[in-house]
N, C-alpha and C positions, 0 to 999 in steps of 0.2 A: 169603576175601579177606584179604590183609596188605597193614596200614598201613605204605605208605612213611615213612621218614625221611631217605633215603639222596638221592631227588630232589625233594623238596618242591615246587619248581617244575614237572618236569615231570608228574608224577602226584601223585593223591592216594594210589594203595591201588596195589596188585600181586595179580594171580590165577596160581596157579601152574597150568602146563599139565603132565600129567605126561609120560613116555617115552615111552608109547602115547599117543597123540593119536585124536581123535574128529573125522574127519574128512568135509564135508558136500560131496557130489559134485551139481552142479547142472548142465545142459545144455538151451538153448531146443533147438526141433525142429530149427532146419539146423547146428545145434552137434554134435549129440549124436554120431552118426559119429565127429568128432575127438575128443572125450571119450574114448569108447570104445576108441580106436586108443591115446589117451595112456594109458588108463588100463590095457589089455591092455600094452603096454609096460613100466608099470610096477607090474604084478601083486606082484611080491617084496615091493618098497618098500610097496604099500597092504594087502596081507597081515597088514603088521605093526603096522596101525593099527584101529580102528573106524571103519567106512564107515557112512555116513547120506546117504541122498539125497531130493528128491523124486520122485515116485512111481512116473512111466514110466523118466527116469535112473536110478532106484535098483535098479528089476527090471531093467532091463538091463542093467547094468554085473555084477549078480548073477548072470545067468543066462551073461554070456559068462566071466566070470572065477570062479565057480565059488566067488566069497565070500560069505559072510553080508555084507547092507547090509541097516541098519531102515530103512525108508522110508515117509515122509511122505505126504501127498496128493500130488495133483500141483498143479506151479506155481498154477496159473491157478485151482485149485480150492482153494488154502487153502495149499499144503506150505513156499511161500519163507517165507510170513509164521508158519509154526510151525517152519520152522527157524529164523527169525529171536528166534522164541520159546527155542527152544534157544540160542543164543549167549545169550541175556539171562539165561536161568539158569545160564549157564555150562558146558553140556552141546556145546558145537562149540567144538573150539578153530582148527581151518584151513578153511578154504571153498576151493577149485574149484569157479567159477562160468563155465562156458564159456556167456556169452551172444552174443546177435544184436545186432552194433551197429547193421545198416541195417536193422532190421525191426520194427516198432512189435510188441509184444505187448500183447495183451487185457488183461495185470494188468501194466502198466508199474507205475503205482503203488505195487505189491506188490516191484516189485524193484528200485524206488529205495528203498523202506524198507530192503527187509534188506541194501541195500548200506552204508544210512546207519547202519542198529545195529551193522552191523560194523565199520563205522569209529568208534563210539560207543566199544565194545566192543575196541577193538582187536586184533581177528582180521585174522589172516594172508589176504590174500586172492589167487586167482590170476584172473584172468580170460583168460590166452590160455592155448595151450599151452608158448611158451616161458618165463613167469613159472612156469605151474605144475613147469615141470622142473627151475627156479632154486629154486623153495619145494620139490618132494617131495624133493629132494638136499641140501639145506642139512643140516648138521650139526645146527642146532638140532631139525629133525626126531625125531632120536633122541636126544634129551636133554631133562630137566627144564629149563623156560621158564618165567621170571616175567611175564609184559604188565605193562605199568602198565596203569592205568586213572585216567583222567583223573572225576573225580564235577563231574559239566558241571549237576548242582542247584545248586552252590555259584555256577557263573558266571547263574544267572537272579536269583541274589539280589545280585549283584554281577558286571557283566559284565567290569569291569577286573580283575577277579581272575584 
């Protein structure tokens, strides 16, 4: 982590993301299809990165696209909240999360957290497929990236801060 001085106001510190990016491929059940379609689409472009999923997404995107993906549990059984683990150690830097907006899942819970540490965190997120095709084609992609990171301890001791 590097301490900003360049934006004092909007962050505190900066995490540099490198050239290969570590990338966490996520999909509820009526998702995953389109996932798969985006993500067979864009084989080259995810080639070139570290794929990480949860459990059932991550063997499936593996076995249709022929990459290595480390993959977590699955959702419901632990994988959002250990990937969410990973963005906090700084271990994901883009998330592809093709979730169910009309369809309650079993661990909601679990995936308003890891949507809220990534916005803690400032990771890239995609949620549909055309955000994701705005984010895996962005130039920033293939290039070193600073986040800010905003240290949100400092606002519980001081919330005008």
């Amino acid at each position: 982590m590097i301490k900003s001085n360049t934006h004092p106001s909007i962050a505190d510190s900066t995490i540099r993301m490198n050239k290969k990016k570590n990338i966490a491929l996520i999909a509820h059940d009526h998702r995953k299809p389109d996932l798969l379609d985006w993500a067979e689409f864009n084989k080259d472009l995810l080639s070139q990165h570290n794929l990480f999923g949860t459990g059932t997404t991550g063997s499936l995107v593996a076995d249709k696209l022929d990459l290595k993906v480390h993959t977590f549990k699955s959702g419901p059984l632990g994988g959002d909240l250990q990937i969410g683990s990973a963005i906090v150690d700084n271990e994901i830097d883009v998330m592809i999360f093709f979730w169910d907006p009309l369809l309650a899942q079993p661990h909601d819970v679990d995936v308003k957290a890891l949507l809220r540490i990534s916005v803690v965190y400032n990771i890239p997120i995609a949620c549909s497929r055309s955000s994701a095709d705005f984010l895996i084609t962005s130039p920033l992609m293939d290039a070193e990236y600073h986040r800010f990171i905003v240290d949100y301890s400092q606002r519980f001791k001081d919330p005008l801060k």
